[in-house]
LOKE-334760 format. One record per residue (C-alpha): residue number from 1; residue in three letters; y, x, z. Coordinates in steps of 0.5 Angstrom, whole numbers, always signed. Layout:
REM residues N
(rec NUM; "ALA"; (Y; X; Z)) ...
This chain:
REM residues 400
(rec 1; "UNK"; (+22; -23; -27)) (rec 2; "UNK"; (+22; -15; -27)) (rec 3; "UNK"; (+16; -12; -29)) (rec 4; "UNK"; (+12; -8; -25)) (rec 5; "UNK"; (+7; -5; -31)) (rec 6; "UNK"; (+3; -1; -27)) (rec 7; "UNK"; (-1; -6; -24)) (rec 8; "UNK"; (+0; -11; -31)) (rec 9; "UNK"; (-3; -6; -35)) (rec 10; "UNK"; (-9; -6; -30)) (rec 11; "UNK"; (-10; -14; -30)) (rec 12; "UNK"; (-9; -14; -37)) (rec 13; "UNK"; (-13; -8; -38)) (rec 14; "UNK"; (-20; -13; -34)) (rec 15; "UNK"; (-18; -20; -38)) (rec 16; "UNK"; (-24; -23; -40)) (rec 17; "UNK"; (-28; -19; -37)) (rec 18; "UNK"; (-34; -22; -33)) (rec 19; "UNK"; (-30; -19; -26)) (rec 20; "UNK"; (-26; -23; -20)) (rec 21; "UNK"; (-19; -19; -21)) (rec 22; "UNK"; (-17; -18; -13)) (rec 23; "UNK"; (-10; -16; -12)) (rec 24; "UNK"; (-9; -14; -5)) (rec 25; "UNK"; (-2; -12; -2)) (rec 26; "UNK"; (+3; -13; +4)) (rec 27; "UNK"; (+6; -20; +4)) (rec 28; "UNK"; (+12; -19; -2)) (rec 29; "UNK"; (+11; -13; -4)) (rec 30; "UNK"; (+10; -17; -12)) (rec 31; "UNK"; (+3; -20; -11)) (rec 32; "UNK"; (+5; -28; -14)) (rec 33; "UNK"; (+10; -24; -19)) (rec 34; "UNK"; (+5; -19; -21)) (rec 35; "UNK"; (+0; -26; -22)) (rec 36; "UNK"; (+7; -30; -25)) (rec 37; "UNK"; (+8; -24; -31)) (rec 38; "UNK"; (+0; -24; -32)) (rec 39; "UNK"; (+1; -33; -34)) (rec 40; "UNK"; (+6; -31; -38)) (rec 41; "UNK"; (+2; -26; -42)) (rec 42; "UNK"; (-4; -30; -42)) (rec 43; "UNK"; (+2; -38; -45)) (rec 44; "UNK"; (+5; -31; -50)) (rec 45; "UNK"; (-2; -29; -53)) (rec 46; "UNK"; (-5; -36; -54)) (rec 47; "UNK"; (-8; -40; -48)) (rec 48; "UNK"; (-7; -47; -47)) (rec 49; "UNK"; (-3; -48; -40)) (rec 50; "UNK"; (-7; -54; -39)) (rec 51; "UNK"; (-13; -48; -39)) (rec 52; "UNK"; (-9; -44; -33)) (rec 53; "UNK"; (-10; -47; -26)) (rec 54; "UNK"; (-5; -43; -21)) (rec 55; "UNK"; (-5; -45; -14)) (rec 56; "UNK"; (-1; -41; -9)) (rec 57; "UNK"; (-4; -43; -1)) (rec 58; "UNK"; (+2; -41; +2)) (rec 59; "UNK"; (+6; -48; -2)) (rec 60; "UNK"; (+6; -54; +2)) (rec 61; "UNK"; (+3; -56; -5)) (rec 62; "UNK"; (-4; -54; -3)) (rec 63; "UNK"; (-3; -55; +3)) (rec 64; "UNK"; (-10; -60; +4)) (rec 65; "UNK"; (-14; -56; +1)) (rec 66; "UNK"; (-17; -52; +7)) (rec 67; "UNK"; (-24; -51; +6)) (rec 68; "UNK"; (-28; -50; +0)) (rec 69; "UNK"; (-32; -55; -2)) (rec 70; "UNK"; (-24; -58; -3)) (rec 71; "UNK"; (-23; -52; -7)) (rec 72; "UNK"; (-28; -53; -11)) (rec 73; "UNK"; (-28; -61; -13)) (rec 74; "UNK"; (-20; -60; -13)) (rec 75; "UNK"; (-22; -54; -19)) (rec 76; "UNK"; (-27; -57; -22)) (rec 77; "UNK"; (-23; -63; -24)) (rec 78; "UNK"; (-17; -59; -28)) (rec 79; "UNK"; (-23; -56; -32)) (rec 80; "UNK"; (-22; -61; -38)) (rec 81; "UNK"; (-26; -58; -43)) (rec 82; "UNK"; (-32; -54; -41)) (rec 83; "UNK"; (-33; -50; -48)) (rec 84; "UNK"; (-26; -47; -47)) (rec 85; "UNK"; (-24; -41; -42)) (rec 86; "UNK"; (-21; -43; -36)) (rec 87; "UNK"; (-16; -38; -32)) (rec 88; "UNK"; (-17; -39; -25)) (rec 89; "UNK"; (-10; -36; -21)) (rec 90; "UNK"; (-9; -36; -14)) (rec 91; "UNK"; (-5; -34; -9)) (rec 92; "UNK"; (-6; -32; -1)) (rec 93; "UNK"; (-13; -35; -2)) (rec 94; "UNK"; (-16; -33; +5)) (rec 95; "UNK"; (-12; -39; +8)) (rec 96; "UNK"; (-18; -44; +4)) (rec 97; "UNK"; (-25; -43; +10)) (rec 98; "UNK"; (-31; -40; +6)) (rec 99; "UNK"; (-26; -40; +0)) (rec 100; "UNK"; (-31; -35; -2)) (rec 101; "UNK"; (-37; -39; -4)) (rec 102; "UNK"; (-33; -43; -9)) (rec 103; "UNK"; (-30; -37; -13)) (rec 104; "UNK"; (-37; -34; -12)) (rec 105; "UNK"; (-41; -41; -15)) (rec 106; "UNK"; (-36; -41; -21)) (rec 107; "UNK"; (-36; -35; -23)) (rec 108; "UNK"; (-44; -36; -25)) (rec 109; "UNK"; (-43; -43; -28)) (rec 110; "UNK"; (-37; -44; -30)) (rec 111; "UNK"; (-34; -42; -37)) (rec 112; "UNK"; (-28; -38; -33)) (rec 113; "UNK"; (-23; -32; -32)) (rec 114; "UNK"; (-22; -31; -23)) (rec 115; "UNK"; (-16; -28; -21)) (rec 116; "UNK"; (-13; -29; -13)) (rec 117; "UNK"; (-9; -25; -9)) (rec 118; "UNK"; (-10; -23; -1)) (rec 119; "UNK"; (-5; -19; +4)) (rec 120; "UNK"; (-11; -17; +9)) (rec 121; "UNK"; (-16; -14; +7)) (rec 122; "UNK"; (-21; -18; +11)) (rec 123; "UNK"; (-20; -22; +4)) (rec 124; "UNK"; (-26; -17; +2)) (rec 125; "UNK"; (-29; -17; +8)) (rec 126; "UNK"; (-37; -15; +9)) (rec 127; "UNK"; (-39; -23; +6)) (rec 128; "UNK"; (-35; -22; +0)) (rec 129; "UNK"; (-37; -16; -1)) (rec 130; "UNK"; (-44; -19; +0)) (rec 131; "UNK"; (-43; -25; -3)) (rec 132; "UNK"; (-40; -21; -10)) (rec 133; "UNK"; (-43; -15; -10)) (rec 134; "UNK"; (-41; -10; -16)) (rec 135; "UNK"; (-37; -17; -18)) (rec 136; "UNK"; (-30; -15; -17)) (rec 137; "UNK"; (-25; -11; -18)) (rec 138; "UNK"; (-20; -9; -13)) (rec 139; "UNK"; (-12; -8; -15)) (rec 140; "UNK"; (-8; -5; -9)) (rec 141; "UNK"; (-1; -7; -9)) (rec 142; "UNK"; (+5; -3; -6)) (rec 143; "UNK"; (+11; -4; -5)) (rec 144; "UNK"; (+17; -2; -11)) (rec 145; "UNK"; (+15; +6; -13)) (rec 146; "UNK"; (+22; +10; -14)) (rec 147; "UNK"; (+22; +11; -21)) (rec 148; "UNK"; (+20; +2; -20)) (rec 149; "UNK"; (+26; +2; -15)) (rec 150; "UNK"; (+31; +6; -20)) (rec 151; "UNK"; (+28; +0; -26)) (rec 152; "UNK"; (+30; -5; -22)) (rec 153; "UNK"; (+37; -3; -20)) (rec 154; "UNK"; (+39; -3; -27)) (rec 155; "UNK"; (+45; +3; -29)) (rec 156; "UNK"; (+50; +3; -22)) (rec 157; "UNK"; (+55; +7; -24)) (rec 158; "UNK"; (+58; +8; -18)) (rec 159; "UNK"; (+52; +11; -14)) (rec 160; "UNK"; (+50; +18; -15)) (rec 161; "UNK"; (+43; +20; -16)) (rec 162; "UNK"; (+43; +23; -9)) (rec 163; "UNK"; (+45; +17; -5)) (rec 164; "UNK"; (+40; +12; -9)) (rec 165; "UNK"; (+34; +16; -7)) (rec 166; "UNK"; (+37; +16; +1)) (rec 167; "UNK"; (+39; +9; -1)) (rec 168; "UNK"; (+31; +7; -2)) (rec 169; "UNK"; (+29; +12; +4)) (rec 170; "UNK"; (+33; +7; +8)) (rec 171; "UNK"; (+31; +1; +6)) (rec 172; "UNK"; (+25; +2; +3)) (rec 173; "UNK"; (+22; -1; -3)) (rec 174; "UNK"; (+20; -9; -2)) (rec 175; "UNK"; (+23; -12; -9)) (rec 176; "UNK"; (+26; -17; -6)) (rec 177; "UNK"; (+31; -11; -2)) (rec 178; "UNK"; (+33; -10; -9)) (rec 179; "UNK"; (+37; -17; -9)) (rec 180; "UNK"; (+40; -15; -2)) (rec 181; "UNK"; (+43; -9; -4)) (rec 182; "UNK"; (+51; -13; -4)) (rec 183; "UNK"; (+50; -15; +2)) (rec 184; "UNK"; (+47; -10; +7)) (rec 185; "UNK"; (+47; -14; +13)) (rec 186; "UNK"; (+42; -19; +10)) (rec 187; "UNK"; (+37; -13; +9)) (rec 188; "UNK"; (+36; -12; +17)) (rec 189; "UNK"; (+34; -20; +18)) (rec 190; "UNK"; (+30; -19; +11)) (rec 191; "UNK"; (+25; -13; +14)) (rec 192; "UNK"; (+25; -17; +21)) (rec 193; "UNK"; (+22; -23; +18)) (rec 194; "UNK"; (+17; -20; +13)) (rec 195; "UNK"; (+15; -15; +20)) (rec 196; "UNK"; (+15; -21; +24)) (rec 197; "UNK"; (+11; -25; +19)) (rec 198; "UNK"; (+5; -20; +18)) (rec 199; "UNK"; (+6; -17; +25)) (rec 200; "UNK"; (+4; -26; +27)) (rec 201; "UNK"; (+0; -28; +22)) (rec 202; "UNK"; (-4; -23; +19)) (rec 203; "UNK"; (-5; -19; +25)) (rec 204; "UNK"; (-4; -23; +31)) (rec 205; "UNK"; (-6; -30; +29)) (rec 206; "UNK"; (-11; -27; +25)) (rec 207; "UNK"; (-15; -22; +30)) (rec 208; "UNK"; (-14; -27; +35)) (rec 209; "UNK"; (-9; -21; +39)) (rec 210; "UNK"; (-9; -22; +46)) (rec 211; "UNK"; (-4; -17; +48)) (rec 212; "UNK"; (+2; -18; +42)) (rec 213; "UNK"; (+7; -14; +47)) (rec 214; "UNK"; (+1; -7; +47)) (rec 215; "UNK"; (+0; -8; +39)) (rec 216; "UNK"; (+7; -7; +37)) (rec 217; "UNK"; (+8; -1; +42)) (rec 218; "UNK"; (+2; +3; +38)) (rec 219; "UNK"; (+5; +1; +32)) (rec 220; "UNK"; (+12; +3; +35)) (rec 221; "UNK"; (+8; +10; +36)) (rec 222; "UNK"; (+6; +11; +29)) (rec 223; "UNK"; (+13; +9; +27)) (rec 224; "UNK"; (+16; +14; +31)) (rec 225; "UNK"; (+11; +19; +29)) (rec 226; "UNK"; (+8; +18; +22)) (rec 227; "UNK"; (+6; +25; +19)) (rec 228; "UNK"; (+4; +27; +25)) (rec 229; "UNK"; (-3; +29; +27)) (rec 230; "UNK"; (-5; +23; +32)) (rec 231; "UNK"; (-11; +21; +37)) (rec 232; "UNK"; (-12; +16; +41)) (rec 233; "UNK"; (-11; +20; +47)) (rec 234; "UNK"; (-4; +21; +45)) (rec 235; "UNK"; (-3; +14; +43)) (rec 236; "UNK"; (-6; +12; +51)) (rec 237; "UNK"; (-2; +17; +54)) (rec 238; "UNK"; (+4; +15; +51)) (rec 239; "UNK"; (+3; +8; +53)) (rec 240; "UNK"; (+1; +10; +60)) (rec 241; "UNK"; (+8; +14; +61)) (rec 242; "UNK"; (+11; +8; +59)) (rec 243; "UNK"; (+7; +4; +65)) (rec 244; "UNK"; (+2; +0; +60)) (rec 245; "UNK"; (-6; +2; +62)) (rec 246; "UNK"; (-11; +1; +56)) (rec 247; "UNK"; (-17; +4; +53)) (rec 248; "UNK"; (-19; +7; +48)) (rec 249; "UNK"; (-23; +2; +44)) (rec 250; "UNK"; (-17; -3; +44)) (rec 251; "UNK"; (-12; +2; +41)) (rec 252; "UNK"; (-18; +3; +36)) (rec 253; "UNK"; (-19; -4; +35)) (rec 254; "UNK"; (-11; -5; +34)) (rec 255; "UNK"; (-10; +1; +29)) (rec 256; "UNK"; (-16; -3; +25)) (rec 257; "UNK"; (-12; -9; +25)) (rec 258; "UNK"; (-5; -6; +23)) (rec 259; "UNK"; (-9; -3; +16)) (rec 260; "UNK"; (-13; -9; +15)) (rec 261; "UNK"; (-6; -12; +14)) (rec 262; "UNK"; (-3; -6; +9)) (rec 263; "UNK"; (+2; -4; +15)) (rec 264; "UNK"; (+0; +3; +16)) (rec 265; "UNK"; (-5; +7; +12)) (rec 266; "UNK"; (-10; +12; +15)) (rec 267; "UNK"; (-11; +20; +12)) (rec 268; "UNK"; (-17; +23; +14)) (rec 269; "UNK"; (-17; +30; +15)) (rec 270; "UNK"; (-22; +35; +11)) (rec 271; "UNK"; (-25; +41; +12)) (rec 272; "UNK"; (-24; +45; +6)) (rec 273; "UNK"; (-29; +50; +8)) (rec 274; "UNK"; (-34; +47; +11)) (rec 275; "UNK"; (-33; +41; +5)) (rec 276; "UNK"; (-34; +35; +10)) (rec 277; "UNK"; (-28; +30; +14)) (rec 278; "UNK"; (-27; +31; +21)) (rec 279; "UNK"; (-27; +25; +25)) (rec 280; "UNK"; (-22; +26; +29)) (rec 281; "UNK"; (-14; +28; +30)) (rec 282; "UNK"; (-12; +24; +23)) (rec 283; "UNK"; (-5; +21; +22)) (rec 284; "UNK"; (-2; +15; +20)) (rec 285; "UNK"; (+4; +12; +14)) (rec 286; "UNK"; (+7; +7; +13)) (rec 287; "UNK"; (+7; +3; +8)) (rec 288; "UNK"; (+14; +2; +7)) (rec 289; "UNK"; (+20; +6; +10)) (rec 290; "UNK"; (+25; -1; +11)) (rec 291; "UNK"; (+20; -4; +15)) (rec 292; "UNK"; (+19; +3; +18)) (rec 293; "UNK"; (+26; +4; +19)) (rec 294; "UNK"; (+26; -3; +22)) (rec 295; "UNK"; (+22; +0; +28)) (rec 296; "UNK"; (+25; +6; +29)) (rec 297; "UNK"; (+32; +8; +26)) (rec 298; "UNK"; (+33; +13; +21)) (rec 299; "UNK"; (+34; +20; +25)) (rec 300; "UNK"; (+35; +26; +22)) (rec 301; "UNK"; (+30; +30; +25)) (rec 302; "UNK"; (+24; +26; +22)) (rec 303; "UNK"; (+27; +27; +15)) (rec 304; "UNK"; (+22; +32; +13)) (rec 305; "UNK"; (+16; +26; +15)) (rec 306; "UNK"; (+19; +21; +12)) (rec 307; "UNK"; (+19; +25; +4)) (rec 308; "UNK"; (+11; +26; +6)) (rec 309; "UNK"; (+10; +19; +7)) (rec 310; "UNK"; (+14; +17; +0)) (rec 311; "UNK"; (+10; +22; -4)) (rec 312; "UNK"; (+4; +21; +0)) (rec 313; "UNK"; (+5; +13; -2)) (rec 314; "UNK"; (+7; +15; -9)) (rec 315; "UNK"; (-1; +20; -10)) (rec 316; "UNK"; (-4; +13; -7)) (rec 317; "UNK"; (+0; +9; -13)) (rec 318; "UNK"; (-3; +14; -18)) (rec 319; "UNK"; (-9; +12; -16)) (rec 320; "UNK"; (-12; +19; -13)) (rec 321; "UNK"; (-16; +19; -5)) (rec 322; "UNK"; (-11; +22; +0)) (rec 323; "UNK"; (-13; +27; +5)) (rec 324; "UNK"; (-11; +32; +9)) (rec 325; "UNK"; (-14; +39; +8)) (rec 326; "UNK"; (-17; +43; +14)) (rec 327; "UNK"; (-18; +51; +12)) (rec 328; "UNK"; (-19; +55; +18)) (rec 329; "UNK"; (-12; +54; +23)) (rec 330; "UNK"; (-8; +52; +18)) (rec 331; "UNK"; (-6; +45; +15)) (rec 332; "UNK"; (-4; +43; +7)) (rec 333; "UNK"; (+0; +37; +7)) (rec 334; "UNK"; (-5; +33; +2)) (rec 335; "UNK"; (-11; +34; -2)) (rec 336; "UNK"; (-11; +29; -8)) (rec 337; "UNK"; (-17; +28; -11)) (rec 338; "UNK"; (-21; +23; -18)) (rec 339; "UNK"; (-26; +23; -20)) (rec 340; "UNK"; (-26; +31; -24)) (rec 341; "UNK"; (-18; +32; -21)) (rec 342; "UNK"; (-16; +36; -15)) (rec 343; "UNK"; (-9; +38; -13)) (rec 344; "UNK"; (-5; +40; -6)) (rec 345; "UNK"; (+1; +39; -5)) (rec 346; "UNK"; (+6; +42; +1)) (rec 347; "UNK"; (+12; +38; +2)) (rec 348; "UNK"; (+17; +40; +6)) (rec 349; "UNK"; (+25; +38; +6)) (rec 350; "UNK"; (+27; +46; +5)) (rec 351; "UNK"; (+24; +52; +3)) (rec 352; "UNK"; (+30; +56; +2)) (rec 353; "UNK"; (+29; +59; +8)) (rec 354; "UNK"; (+24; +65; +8)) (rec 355; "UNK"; (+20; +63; +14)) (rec 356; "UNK"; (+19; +56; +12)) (rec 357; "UNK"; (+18; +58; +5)) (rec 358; "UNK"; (+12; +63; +7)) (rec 359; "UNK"; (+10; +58; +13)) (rec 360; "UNK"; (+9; +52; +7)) (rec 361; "UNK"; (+5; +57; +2)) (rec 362; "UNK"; (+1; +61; +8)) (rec 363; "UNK"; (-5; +54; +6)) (rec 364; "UNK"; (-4; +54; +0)) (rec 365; "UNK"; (-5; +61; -2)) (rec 366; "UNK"; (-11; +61; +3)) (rec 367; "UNK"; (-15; +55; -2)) (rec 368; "UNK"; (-19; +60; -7)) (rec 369; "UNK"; (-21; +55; -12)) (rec 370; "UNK"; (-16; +54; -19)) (rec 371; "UNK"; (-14; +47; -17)) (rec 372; "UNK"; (-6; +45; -19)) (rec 373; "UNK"; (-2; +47; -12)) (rec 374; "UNK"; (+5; +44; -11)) (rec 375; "UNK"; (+10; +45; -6)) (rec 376; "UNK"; (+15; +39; -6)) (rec 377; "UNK"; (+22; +39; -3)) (rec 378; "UNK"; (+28; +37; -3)) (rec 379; "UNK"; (+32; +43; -6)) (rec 380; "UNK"; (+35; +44; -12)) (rec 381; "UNK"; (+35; +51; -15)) (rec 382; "UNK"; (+28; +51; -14)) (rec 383; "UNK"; (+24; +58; -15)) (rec 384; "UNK"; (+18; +55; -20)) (rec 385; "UNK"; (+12; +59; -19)) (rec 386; "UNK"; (+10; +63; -13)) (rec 387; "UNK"; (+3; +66; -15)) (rec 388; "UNK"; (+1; +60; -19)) (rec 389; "UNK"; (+3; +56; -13)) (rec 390; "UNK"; (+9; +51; -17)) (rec 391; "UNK"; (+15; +49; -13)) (rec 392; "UNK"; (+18; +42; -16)) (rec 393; "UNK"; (+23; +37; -14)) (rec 394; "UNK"; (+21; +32; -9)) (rec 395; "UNK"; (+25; +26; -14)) (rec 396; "UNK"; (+22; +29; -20)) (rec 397; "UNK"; (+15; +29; -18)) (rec 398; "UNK"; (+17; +21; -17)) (rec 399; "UNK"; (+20; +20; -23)) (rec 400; "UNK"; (+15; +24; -28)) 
């Protein structure tokens, strides 16, 4: 098992704290690995494995379990010895009815340390957030970064620096795409099953989806047009055009339930002037370019949206809320911001050319503030600052 430290650090980090740990994430983007790395640090510093319960509701194994009052007398049993501290790990949880309200009533009981993984985010929805409120902490998962996906290829002396990055952007960053690279005909299969799997169980079966065929052409749509500006007008003439009729509540609704499953990530649109969101004309990432490229084909002509999706991904991993800023009619790509951090990044495939250079800086320059402001691109013999406005490599950002 490879290391994903990242979040690793982040569960460690809330050990023993009287917090549930929720890992939340695409399925197999690394969730039951990431709790699988956590049990072996627990049986490495110390705990019993009789003091660990680990159950995996995706396994036949618990396949009985499927309300909570069983949740609850299955767990209560494995708890041997009330003084000592119990390690409750479990995976997929949302398949248990109410699984919430036992969870809840050990937290309060019981001598116990609780970590569960979920890939909808209904696993958080307004009941548990209710029920548990200021009682959790929430950790996103995604799929492999590219400085991960570099850890994970190990040293391949064959593959230039180039050809692996367009390697990932290709086939994106599932762990599991890693273990298929030798034989490249097995990853179209991979990614259709994962696509199929989240498109059937966690949106269709889920959402209780009448119409499979409409949803898959909205998520068509966003595929064909991440990083671009979409409304729900656009999405319904495209449909029309394509003789489905629809309203705009549904492409709402179904948009929703592609986030809630961690397929597509919203970036609203702030006003940097007026300081407010706008509620309208967002765009739309994917959260993994092999299940993106699935859908659509890798063209050439999308080249620079999809280097926006792979650095709007990796500002999310680094924990910073993504929007995209509004000054006047101009656009910048994102604006990053924590607590007391703010930066703005412009990412563009090339500047080498004069009208693209002052085209990508023109936002930028706009933005009177002293906030860190990035151009990021793809070439290699990058001028470095342009008045303040710094210019940096695309694969060095990632890997920094």
């Amino acid at each position: 098992m490879k290391n994903r430290n990242h979040y690793l650090d982040q569960l460690i980090q809330f050990r023993d704290k009287k917090l549930i740990k929720v890992v939340t994430g695409i399925r197999r983007s690394g969730k039951s690995t990431l709790l699988s790395l956590f049990e072996n640090h627990l049986i490495t510093s110390g705990v019993d494995r009789n003091h660990i319960i680990r159950m995996n509701f995706e396994s036949f194994e618990f396949d009985e379990i499927t309300t909570y009052k069983e949740l609850q007398a299955y767990i209560s049993k494995r708890i041997l010895d009330p003084n000592k501290k119990h390690y409750i790990i479990l995976d997929e949880v949302q398949q248990v009815s109410l699984w919430e309200r036992a969870i809840n009533s050990f937290l309060v009981d019981a001598n116990v340390d609780i970590y569960i993984t979920g890939s909808n985010a209904y696993l958080l929805s307004s009941e548990l957030s209710t029920l548990l409120s200021g009682r959790y902490i929430e950790i996103k998962m995604l799929p492999l970064s590219y400085k991960e996906y570099l850890d994970f290829l190990e040293s391949d002396k064959e593959m230039s620096p180039h050809d692996k990055f367009n390697q990932y952007l290709r086939y994106g960053g599932l762990p599991t795409i890693i273990e298929l690279l030798d034989t490249p005909d097995t990853i179209g299969p991979f990614l259709e099953g994962i696509y199929n799997t989240v498109l059937m169980k966690d949106v269709i079966e889920r959402n209780g989806v009448r119409d499979a065929a409409l949803l898959e052409s909205i998520l068509k749509y966003i595929a064909a047009n991440i990083g671009c500006i979409v409304s729900t007008k656009k999405i319904s003439d495209y449909l029309t055009s394509s003789g489905r009729k629809t309203t705009s509540d549904t492409i709402d609704n179904y948009l929703k339930m592609l986030e809630n499953a961690f397929i597509i990530y919203k970036a609203n649109r702030y006003d940097l002037k007026g300081k407010m969101f706008l509620k309208t004309l967002e765009k739309y990432y994917f959260v993994d370019m092999g299940i993106r490229n699935r859908l659509t084909g890798l063209r050439d002509t999308d080249y620079g949206h999809v280097l926006e999706n792979i650095v709007y991904l990796e500002l999310l991993r680094r924990g910073y809320e993504v929007t995209i800023g509004k000054i006047g009619s101009l656009e910048v790509d994102f604006v990053a911001s924590k607590t007391d951090e703010k930066c703005y990044y412009q990412v563009s495939a090339t500047i080498m050319d004069e009208k693209t250079r002052e085209r990508e800086l023109r936002p930028l320059e706009s933005i009177s503030d002293n906030y860190p402001k990035y151009i990021l691109t793809m070439d290699q013999t990058v001028f470095n600052d342009y008045s303040g406005i710094r210019v940096k490599n695309i694969i060095d950002f990632l890997l920094d």
